[in-house]
PDB file of N, CA, C and O in Angstrom:
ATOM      1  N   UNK A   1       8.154  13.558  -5.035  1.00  0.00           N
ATOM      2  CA  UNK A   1       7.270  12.401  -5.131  1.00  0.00           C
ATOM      3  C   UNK A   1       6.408  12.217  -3.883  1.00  0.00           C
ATOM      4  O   UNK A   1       6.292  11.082  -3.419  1.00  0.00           O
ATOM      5  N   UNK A   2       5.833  13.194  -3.342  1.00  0.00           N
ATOM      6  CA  UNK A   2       5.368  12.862  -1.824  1.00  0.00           C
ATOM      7  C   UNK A   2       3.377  12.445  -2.015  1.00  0.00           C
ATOM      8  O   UNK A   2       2.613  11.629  -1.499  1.00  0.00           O
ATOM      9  N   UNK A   3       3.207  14.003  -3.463  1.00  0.00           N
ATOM     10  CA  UNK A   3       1.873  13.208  -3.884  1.00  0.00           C
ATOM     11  C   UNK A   3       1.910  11.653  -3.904  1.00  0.00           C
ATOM     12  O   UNK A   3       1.186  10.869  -3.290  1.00  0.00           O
ATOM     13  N   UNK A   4       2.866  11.419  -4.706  1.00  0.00           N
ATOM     14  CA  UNK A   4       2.800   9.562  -5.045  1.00  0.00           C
ATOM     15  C   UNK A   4       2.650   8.749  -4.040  1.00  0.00           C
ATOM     16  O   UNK A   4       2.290   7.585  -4.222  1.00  0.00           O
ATOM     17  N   UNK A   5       2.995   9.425  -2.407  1.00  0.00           N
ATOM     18  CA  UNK A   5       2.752   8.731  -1.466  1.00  0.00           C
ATOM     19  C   UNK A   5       1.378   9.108  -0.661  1.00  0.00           C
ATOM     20  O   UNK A   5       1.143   8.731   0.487  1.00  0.00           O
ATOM     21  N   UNK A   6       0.524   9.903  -1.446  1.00  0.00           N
ATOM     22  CA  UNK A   6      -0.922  10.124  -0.755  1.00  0.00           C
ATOM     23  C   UNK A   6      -1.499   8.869  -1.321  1.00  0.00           C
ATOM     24  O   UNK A   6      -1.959   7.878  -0.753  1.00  0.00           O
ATOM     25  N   UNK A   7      -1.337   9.207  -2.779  1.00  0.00           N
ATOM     26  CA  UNK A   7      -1.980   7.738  -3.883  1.00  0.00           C
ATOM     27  C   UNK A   7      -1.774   6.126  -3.346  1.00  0.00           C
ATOM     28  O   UNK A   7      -2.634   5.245  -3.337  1.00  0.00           O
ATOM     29  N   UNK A   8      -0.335   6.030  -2.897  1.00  0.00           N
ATOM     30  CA  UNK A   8       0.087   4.785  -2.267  1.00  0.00           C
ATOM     31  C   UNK A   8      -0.413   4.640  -0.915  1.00  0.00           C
ATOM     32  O   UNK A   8       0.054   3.825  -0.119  1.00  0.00           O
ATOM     33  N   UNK A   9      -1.331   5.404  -0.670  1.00  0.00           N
ATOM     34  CA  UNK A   9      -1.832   5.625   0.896  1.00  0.00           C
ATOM     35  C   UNK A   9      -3.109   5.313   0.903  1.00  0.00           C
ATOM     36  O   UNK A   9      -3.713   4.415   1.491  1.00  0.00           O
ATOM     37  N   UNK A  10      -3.512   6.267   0.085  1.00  0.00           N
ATOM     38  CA  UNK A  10      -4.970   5.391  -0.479  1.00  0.00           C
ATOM     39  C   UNK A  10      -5.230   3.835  -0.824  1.00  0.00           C
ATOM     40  O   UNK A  10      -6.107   3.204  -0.233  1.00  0.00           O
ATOM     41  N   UNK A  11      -4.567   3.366  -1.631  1.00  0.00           N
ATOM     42  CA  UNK A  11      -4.639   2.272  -2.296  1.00  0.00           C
ATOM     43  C   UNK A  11      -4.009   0.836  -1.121  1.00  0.00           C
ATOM     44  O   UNK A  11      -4.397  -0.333  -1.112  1.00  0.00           O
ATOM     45  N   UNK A  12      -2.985   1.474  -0.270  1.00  0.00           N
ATOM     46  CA  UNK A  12      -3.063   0.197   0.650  1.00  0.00           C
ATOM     47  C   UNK A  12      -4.112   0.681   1.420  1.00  0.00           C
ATOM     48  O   UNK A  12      -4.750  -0.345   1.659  1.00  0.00           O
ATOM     49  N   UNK A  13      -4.645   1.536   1.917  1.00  0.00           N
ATOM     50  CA  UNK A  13      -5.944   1.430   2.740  1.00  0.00           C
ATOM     51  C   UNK A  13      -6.961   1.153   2.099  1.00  0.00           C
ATOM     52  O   UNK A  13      -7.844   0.839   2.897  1.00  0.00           O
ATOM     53  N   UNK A  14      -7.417   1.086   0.724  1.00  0.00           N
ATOM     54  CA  UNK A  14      -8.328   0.035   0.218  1.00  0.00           C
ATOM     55  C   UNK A  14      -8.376  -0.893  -0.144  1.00  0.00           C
ATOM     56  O   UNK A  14      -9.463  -1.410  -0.402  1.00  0.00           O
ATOM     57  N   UNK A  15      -7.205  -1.527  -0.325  1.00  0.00           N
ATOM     58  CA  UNK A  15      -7.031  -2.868  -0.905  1.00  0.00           C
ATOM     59  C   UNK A  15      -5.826  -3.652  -0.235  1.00  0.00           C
ATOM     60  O   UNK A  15      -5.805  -4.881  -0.157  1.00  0.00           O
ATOM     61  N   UNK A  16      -4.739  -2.748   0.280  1.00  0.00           N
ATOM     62  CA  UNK A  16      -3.504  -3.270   0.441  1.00  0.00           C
ATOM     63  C   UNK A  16      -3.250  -4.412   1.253  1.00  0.00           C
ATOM     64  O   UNK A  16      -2.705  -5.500   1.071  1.00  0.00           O
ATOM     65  N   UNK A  17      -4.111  -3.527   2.717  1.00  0.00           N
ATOM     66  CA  UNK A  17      -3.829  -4.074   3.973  1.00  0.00           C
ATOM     67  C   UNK A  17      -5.041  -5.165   4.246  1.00  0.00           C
ATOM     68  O   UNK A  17      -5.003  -5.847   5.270  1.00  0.00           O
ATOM     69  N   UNK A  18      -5.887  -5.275   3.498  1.00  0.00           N
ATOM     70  CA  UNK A  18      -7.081  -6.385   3.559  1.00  0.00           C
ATOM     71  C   UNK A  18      -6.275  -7.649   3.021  1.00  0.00           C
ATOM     72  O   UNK A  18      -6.214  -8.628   3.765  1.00  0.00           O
ATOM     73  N   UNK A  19      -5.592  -7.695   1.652  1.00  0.00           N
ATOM     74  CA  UNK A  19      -4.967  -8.355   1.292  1.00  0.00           C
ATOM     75  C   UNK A  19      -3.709  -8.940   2.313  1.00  0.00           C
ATOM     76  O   UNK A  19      -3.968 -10.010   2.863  1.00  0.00           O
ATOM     77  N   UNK A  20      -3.180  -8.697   2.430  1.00  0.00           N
ATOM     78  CA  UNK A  20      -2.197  -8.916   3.302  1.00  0.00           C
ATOM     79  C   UNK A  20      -2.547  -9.388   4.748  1.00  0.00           C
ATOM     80  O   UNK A  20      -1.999 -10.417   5.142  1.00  0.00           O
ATOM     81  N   UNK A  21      -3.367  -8.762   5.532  1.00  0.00           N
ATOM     82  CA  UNK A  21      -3.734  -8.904   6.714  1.00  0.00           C
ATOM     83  C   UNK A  21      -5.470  -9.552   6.873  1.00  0.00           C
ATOM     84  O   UNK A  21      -5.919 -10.318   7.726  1.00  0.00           O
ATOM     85  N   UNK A  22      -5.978  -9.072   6.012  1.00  0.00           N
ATOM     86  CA  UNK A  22      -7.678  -9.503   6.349  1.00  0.00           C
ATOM     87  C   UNK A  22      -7.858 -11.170   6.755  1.00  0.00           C
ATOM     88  O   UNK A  22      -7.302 -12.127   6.216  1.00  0.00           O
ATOM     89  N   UNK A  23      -8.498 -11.169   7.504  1.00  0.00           N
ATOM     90  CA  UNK A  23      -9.103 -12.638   7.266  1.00  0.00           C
ATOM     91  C   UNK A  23      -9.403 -13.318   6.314  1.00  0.00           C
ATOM     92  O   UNK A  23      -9.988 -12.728   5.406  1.00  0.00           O
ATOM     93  N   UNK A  24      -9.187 -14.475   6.185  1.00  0.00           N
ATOM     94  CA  UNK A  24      -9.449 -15.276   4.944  1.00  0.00           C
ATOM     95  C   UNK A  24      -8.786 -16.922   4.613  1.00  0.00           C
ATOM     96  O   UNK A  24      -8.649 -17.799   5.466  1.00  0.00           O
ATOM     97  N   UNK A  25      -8.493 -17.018   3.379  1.00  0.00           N
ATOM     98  CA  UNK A  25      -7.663 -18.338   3.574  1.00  0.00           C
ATOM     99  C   UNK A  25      -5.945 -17.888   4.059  1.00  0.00           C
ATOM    100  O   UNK A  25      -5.544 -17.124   4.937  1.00  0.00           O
ATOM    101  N   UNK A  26      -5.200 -18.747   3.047  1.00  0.00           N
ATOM    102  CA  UNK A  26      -4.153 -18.738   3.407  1.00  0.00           C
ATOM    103  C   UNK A  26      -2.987 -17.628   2.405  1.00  0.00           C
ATOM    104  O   UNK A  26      -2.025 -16.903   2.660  1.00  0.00           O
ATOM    105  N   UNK A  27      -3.662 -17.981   1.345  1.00  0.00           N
ATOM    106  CA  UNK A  27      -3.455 -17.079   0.164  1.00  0.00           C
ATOM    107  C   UNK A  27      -3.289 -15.398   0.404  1.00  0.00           C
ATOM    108  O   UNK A  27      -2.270 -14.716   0.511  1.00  0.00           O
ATOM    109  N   UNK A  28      -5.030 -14.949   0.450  1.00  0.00           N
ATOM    110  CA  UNK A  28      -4.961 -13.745   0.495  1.00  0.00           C
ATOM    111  C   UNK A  28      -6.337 -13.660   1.363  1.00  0.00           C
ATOM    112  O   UNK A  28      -7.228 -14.509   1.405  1.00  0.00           O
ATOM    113  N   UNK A  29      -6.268 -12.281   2.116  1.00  0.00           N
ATOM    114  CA  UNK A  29      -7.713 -12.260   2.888  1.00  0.00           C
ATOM    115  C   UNK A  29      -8.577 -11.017   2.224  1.00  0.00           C
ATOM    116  O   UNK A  29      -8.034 -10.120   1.579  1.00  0.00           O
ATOM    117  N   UNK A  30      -9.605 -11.068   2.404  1.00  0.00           N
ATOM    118  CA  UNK A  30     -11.029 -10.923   2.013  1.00  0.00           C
ATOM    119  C   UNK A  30     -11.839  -9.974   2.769  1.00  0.00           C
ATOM    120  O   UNK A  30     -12.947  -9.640   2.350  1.00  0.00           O
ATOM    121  N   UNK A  31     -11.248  -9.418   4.100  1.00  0.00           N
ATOM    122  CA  UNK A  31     -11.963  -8.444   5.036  1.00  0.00           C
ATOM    123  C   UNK A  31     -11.202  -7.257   5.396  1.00  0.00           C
ATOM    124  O   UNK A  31     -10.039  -7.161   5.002  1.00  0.00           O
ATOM    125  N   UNK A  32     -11.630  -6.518   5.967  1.00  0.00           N
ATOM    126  CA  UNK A  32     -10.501  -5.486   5.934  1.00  0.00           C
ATOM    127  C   UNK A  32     -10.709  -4.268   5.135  1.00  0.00           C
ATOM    128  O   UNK A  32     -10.093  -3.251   5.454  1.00  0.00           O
ATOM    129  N   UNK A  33     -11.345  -4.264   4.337  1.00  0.00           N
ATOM    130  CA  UNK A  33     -10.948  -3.159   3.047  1.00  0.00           C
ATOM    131  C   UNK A  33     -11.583  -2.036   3.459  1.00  0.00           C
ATOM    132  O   UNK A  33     -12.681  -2.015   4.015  1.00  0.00           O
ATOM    133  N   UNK A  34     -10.837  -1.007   3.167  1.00  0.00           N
ATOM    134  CA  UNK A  34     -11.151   0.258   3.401  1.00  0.00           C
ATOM    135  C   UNK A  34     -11.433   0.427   5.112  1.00  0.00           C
ATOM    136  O   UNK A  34     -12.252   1.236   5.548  1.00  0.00           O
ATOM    137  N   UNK A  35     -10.776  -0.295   5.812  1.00  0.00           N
ATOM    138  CA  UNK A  35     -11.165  -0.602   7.188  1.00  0.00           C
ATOM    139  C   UNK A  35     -12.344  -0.871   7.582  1.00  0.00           C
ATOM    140  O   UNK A  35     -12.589  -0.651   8.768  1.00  0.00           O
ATOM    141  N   UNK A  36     -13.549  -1.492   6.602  1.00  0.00           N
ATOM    142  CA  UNK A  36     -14.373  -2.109   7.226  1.00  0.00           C
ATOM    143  C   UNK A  36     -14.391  -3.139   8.533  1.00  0.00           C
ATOM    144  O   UNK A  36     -13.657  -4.124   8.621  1.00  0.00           O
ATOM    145  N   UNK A  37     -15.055  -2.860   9.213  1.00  0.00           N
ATOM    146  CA  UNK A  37     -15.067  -4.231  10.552  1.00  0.00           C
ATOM    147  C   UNK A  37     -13.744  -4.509  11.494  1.00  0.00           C
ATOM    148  O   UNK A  37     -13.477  -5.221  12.463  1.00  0.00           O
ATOM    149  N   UNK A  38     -13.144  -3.654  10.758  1.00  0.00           N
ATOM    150  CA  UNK A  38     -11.526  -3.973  11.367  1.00  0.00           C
ATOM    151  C   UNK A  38     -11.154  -2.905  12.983  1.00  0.00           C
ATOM    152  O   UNK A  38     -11.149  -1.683  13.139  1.00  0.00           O
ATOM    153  N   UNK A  39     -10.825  -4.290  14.158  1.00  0.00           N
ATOM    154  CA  UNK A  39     -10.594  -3.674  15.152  1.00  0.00           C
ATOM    155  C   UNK A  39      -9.929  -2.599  15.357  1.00  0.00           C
ATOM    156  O   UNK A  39      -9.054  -2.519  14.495  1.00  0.00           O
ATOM    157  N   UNK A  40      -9.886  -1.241  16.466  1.00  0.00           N
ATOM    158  CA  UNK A  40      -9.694  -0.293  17.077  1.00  0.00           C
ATOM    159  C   UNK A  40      -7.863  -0.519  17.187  1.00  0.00           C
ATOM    160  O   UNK A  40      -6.984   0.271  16.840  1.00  0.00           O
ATOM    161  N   UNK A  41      -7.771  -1.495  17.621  1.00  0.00           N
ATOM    162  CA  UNK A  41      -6.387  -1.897  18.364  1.00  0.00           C
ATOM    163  C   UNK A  41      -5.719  -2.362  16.803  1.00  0.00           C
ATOM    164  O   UNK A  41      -4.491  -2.439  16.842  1.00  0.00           O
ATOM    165  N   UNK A  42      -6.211  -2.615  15.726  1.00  0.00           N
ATOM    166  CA  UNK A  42      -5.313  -2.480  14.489  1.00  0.00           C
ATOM    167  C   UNK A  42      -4.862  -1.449  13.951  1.00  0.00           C
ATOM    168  O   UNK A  42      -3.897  -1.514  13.189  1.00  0.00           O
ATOM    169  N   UNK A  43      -5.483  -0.283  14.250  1.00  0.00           N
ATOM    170  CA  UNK A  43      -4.888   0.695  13.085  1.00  0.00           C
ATOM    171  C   UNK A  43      -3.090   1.220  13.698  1.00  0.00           C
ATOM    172  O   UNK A  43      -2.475   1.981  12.952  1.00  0.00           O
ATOM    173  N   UNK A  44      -2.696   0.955  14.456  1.00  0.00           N
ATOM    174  CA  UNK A  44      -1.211   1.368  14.902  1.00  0.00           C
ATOM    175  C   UNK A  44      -0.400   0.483  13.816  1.00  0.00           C
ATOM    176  O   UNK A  44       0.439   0.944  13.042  1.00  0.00           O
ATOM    177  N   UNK A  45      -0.869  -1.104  13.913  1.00  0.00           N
ATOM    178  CA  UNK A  45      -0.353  -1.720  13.157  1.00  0.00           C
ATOM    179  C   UNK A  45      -0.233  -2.021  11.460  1.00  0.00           C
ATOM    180  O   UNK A  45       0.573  -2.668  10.790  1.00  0.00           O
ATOM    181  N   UNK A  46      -1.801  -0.985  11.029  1.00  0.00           N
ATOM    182  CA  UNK A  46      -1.763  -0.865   9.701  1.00  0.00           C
ATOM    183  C   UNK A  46      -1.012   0.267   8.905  1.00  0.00           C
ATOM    184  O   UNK A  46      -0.759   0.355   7.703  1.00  0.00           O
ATOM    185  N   UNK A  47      -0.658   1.352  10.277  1.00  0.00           N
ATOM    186  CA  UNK A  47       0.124   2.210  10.266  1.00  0.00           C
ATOM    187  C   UNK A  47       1.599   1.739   9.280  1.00  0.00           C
ATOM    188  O   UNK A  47       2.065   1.871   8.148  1.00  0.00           O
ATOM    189  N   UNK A  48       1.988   0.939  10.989  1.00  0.00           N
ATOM    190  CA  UNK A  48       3.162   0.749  10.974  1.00  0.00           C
ATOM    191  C   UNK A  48       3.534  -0.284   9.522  1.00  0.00           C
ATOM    192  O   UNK A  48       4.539  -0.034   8.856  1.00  0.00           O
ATOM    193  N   UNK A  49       2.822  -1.164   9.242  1.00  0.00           N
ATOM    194  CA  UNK A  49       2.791  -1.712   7.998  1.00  0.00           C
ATOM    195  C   UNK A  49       2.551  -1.005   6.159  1.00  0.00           C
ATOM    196  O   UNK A  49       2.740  -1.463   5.032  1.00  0.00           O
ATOM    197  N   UNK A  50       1.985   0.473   6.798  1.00  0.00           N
ATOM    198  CA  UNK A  50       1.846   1.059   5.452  1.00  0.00           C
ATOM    199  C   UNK A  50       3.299   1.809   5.529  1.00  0.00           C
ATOM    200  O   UNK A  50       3.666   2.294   4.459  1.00  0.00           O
ATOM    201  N   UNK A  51       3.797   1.901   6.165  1.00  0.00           N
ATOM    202  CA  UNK A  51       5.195   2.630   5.942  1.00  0.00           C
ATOM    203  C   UNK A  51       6.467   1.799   5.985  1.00  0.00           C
ATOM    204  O   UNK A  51       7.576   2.163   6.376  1.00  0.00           O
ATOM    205  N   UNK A  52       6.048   0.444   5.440  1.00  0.00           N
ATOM    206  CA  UNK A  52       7.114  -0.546   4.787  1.00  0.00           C
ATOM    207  C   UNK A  52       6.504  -0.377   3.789  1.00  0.00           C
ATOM    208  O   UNK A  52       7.071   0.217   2.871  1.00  0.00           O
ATOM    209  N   UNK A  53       5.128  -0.845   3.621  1.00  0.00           N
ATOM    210  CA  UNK A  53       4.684  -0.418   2.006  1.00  0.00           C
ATOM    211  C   UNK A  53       5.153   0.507   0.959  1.00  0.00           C
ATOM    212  O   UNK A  53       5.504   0.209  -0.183  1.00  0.00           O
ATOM    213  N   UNK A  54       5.093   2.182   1.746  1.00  0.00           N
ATOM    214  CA  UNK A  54       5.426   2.791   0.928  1.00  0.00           C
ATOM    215  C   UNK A  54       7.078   2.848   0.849  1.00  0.00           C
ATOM    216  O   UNK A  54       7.608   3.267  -0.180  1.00  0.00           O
ATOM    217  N   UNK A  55       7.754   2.474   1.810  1.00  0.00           N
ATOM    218  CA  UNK A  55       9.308   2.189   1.347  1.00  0.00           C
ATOM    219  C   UNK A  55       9.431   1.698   0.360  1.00  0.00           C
ATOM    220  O   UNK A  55      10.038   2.301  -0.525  1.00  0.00           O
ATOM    221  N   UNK A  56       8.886   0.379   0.126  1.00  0.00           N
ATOM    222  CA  UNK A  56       9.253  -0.184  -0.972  1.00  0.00           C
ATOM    223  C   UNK A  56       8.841   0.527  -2.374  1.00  0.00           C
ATOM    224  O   UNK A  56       9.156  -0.072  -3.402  1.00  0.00           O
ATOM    225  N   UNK A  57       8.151   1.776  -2.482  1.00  0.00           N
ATOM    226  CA  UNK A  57       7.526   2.417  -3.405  1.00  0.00           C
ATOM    227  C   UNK A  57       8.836   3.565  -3.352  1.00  0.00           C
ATOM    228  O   UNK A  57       9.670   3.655  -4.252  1.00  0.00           O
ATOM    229  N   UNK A  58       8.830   4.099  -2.569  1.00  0.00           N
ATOM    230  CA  UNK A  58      10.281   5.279  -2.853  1.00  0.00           C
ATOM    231  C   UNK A  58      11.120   4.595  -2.507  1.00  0.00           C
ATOM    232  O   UNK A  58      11.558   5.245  -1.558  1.00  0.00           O
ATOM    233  N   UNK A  59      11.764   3.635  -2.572  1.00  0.00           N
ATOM    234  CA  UNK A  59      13.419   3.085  -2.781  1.00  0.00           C
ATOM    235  C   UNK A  59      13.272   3.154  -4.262  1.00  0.00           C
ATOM    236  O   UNK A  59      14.443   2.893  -4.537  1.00  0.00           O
ATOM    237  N   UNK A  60      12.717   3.308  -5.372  1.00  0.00           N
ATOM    238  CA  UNK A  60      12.568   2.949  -6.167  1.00  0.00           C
ATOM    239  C   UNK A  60      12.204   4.677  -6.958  1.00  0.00           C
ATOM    240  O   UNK A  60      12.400   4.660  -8.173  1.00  0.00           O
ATOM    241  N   UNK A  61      11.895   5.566  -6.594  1.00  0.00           N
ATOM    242  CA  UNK A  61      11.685   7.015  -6.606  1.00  0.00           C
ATOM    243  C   UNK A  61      13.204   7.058  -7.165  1.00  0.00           C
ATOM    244  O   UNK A  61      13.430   7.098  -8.375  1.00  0.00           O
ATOM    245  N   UNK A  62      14.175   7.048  -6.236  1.00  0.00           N
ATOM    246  CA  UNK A  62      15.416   7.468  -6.536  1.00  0.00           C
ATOM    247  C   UNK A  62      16.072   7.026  -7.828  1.00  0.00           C
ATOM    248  O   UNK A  62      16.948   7.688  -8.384  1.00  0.00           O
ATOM    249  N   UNK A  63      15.558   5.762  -8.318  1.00  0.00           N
ATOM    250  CA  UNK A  63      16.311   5.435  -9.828  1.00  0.00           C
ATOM    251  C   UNK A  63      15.880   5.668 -10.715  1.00  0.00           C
ATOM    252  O   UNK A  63      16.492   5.786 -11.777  1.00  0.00           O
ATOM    253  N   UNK A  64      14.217   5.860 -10.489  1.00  0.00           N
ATOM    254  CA  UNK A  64      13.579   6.550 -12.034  1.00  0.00           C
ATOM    255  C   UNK A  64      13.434   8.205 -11.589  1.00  0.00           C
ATOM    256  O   UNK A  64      12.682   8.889 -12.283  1.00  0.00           O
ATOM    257  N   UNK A  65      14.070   8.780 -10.561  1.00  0.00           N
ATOM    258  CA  UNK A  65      13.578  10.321 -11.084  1.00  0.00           C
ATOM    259  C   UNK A  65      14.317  10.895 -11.926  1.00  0.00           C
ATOM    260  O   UNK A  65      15.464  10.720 -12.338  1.00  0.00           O
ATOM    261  N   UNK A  66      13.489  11.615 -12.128  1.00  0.00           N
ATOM    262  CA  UNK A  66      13.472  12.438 -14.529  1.00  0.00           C
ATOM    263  C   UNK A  66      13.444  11.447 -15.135  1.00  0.00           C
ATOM    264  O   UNK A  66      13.688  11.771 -16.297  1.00  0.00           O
ATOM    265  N   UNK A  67      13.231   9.969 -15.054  1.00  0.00           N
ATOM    266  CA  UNK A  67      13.438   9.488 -16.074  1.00  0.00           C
ATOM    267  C   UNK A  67      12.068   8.677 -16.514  1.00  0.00           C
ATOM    268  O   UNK A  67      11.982   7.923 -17.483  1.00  0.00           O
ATOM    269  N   UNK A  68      10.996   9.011 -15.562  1.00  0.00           N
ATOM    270  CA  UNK A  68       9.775   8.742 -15.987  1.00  0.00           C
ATOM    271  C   UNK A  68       8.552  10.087 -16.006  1.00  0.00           C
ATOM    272  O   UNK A  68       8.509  11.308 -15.858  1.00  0.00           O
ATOM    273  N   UNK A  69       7.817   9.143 -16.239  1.00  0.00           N
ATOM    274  CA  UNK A  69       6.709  10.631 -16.304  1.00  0.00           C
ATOM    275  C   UNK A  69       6.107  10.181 -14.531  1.00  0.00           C
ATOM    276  O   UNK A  69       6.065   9.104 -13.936  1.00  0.00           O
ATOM    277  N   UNK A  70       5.690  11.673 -14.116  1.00  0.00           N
ATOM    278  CA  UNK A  70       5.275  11.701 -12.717  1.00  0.00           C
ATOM    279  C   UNK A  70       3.901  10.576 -12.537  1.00  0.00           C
ATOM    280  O   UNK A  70       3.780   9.828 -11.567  1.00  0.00           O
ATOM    281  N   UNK A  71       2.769  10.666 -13.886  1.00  0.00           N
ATOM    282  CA  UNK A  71       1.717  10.029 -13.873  1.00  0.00           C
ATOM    283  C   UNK A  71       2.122   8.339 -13.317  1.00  0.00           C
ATOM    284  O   UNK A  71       1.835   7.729 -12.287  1.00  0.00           O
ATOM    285  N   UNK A  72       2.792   8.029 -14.354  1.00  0.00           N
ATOM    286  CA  UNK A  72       3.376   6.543 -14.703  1.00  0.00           C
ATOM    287  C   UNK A  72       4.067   6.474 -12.749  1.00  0.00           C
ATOM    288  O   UNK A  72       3.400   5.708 -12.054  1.00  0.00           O
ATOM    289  N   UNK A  73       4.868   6.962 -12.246  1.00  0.00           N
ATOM    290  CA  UNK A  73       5.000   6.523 -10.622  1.00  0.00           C
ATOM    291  C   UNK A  73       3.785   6.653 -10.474  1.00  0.00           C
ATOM    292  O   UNK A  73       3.278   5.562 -10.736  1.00  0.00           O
ATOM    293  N   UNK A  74       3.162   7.248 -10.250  1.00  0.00           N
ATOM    294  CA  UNK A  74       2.001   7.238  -9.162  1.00  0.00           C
ATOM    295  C   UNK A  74       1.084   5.852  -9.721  1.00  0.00           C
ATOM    296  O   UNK A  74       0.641   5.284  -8.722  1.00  0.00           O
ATOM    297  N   UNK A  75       0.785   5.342 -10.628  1.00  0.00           N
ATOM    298  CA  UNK A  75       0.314   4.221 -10.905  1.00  0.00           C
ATOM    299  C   UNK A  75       1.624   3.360 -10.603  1.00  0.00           C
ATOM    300  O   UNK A  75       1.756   3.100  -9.407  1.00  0.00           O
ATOM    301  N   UNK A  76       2.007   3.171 -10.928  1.00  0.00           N
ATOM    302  CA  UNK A  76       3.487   2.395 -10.043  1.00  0.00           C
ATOM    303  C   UNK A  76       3.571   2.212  -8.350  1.00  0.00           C
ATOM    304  O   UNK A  76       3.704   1.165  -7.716  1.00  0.00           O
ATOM    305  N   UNK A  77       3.449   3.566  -7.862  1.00  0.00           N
ATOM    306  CA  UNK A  77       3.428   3.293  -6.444  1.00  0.00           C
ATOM    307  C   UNK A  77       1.675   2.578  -5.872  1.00  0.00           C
ATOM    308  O   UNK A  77       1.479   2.041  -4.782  1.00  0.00           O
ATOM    309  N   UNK A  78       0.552   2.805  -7.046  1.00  0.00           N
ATOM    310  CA  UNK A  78      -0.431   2.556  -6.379  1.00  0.00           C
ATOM    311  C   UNK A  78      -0.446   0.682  -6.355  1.00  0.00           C
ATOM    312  O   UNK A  78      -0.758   0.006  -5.375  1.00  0.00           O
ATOM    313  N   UNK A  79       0.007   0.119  -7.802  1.00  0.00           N
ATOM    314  CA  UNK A  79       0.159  -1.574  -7.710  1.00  0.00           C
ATOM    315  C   UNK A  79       0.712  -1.790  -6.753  1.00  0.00           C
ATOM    316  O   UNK A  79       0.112  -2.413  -5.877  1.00  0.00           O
ATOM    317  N   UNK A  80       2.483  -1.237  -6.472  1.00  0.00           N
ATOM    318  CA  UNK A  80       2.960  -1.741  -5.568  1.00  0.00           C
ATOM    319  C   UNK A  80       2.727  -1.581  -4.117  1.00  0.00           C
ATOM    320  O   UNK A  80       3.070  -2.395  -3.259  1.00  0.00           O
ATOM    321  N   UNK A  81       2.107  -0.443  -3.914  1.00  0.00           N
ATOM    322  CA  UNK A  81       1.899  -1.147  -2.199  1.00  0.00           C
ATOM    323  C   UNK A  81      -0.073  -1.289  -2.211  1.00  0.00           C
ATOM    324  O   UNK A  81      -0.688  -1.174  -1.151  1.00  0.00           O
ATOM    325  N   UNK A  82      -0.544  -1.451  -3.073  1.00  0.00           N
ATOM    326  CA  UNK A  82      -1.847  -2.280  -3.047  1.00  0.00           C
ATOM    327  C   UNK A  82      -1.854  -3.441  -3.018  1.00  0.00           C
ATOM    328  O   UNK A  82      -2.170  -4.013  -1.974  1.00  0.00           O
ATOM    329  N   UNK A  83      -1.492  -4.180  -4.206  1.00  0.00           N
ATOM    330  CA  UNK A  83      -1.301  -4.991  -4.637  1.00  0.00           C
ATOM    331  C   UNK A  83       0.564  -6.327  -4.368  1.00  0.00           C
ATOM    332  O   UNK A  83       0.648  -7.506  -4.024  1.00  0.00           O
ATOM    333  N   UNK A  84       1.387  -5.535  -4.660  1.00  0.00           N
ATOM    334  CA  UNK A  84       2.723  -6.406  -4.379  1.00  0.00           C
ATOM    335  C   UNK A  84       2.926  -6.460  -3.080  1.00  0.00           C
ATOM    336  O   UNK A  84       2.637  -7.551  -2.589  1.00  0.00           O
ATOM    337  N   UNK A  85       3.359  -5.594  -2.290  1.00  0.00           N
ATOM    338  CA  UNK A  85       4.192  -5.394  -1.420  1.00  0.00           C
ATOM    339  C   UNK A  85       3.351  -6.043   0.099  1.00  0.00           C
ATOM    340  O   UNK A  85       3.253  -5.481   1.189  1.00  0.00           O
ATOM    341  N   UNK A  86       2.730  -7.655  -0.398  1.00  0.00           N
ATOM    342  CA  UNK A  86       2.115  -7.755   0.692  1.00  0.00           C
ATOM    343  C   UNK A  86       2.564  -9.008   0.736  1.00  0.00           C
ATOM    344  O   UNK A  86       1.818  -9.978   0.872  1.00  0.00           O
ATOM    345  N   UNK A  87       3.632  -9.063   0.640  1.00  0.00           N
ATOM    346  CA  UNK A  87       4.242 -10.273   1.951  1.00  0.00           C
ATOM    347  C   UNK A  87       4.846 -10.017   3.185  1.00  0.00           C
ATOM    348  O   UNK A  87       5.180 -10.951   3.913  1.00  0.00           O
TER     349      UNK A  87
END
C-alpha cells in the first residue's frame, strides 16, 4: 500500500493541510492550498503533520488488506487525510 501513500500525499498537500492549518475562521481555513503563500519556516511542520495524516490512513491498511480492492483504499486514503484527519 505505499502507492496509496503517494495519493494521500497529494491530497493533504492540496487540500489537507489548508484545511486544517490555513488561515481563516475557526471552523476550517481557506489559504494554504497546494502551498500557496504559505511561509518557508512551515513546510517542516506540514511535514511533520502529513505523517500523522497518513498514519491514520495505514492503521487501517492492516484490517482491510485482501479484503478490498486496491482502487477503493486509495480513494479511502485520499478523503481521509484530505479531508478527515484534520483535527
Amino acid at each position: 500500500y505505499v502507492h496509496a501513500t503517494v495519493f494521500a500525499a497529494v491530497s493533504y498537500w492540496l487540500i489537507g493541510y489548508a484545511f486544517a492549518f490555513g488561515k481563516g475562521n475557526s471552523f476550517i481555513g481557506y489559504t494554504y492550498f497546494a502551498h500557496s503563500d504559505m511561509p518557508n519556516t512551515d513546510y517542516v511542520f506540514w511535514f511533520f503533520q502529513y505523517v500523522f495524516a497518513a498514519t491514520s490512513a495505514t492503521i487501517v491498511s492492516g484490517a482491510v488488506a485482501e479484503r478490498c480492492e486496491f482502487y477503493a483504499y486509495i480513494i479511502y486514503s485520499c478523503i481521509l487525510t484530505g479531508i478527515l484527519a484534520q483535527t
